[in-house]
C-alpha positions in Angstrom: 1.3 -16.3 -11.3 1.7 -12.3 -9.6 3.7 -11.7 -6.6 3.7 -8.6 -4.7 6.5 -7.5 -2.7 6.5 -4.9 -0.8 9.6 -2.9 1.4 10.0 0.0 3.3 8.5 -0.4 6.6 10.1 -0.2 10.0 10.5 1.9 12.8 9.6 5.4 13.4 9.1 8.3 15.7 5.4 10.2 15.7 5.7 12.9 13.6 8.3 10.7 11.0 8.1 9.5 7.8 8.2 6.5 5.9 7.9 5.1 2.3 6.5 1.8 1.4 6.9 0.1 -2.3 5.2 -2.5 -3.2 6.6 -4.6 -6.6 4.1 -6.3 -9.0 5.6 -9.5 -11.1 4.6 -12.3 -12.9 2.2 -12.9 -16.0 0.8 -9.5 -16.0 -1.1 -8.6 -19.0 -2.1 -4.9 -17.1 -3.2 -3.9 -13.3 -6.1 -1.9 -12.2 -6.3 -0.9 -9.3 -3.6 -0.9 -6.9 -3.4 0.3 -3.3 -2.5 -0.1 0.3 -4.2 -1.3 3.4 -3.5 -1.6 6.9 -4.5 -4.0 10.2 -3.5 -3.4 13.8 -4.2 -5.7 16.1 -7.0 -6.7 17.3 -8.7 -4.9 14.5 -10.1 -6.0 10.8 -8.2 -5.2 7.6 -9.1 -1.5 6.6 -8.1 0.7 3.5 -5.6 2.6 3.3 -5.4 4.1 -0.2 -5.9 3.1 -3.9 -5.0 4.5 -7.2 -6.5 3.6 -10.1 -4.3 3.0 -14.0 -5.1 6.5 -14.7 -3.8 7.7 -11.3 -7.0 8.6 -9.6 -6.9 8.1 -5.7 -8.5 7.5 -2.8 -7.9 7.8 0.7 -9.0 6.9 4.0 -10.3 9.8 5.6 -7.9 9.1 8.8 -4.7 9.6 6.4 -5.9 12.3 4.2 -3.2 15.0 3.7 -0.9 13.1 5.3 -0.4 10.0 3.4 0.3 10.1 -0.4 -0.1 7.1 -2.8 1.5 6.8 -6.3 2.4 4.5 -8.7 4.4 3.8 -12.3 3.2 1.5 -14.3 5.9 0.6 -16.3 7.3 -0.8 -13.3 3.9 -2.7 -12.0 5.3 -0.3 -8.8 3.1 1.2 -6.1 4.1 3.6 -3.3 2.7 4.8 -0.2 4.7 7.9 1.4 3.7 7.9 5.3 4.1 11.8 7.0 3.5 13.1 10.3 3.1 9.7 11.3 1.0 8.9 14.2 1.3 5.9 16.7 -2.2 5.0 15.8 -1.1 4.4 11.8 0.9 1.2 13.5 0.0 -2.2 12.1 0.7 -4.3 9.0 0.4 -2.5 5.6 -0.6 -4.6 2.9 0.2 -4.3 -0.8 -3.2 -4.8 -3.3 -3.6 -5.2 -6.9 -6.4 -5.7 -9.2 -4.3 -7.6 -12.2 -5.4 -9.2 -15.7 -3.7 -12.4 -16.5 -6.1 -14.4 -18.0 -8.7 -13.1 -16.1 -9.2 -10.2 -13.4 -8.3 -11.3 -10.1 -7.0 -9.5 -6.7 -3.3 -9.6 -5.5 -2.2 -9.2 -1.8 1.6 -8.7 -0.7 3.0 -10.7 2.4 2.7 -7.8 4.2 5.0 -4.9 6.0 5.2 -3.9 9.5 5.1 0.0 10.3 5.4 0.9 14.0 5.3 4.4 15.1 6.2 4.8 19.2 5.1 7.9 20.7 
């Protein structure tokens, strides 16, 4: 029914910067809340950032005024932009949306891997 995909990870120095996207498609009447989260391993699943329809936000304290989330909803598209990246920000970012199709349900991309060597 939705599919998210998401691009943009890789390979970075501390102190570098990336840019994830993350693509909503399918039988989308509208999307909520959409956002990024993150798990290292050995560790649980933990947020990253959302942004609400109307572009509110909300970040993890651990990212805050380094990481910015963003999205434009004509194109069902979220982004994360990644600065002053830290070794400790490596793991698996996942893509998450809260979509209507018939009814509200949660979304979660396949998943992008972000490593940051020191």
């Amino acid at each position: 029914q939705v599919q998210l995909v998401e691009s943009g990870g890789g390979l970075v120095q501390a102190g570098g910067s990336l840019r994830l996207s993350c693509a909503a498609s399918g039988s989308i009447f509208s999307i909520n809340t959409m956002g990024w989260y993150r798990q290292a391993p050995g560790k649980q699943r933990e947020l990253v950032a959302t942004i609400t329809s109307h572009h509110s936000t909300n970040y993890a304290d651990s990212v805050k005024g380094r990481f910015t989330i963003s999205r434009d909803n004509a194109k069902n598209t979220v982004y994360l932009r990644m600065n002053s990246l830290k070794p400790e920000d490596t793991a698996v970012y996942y893509c998450y949306a809260n979509v209507w199709v018939t009814t509200m349900d949660d979304y979660w991309g396949q998943g992008t891997q972000v490593t940051v060597s020191s």
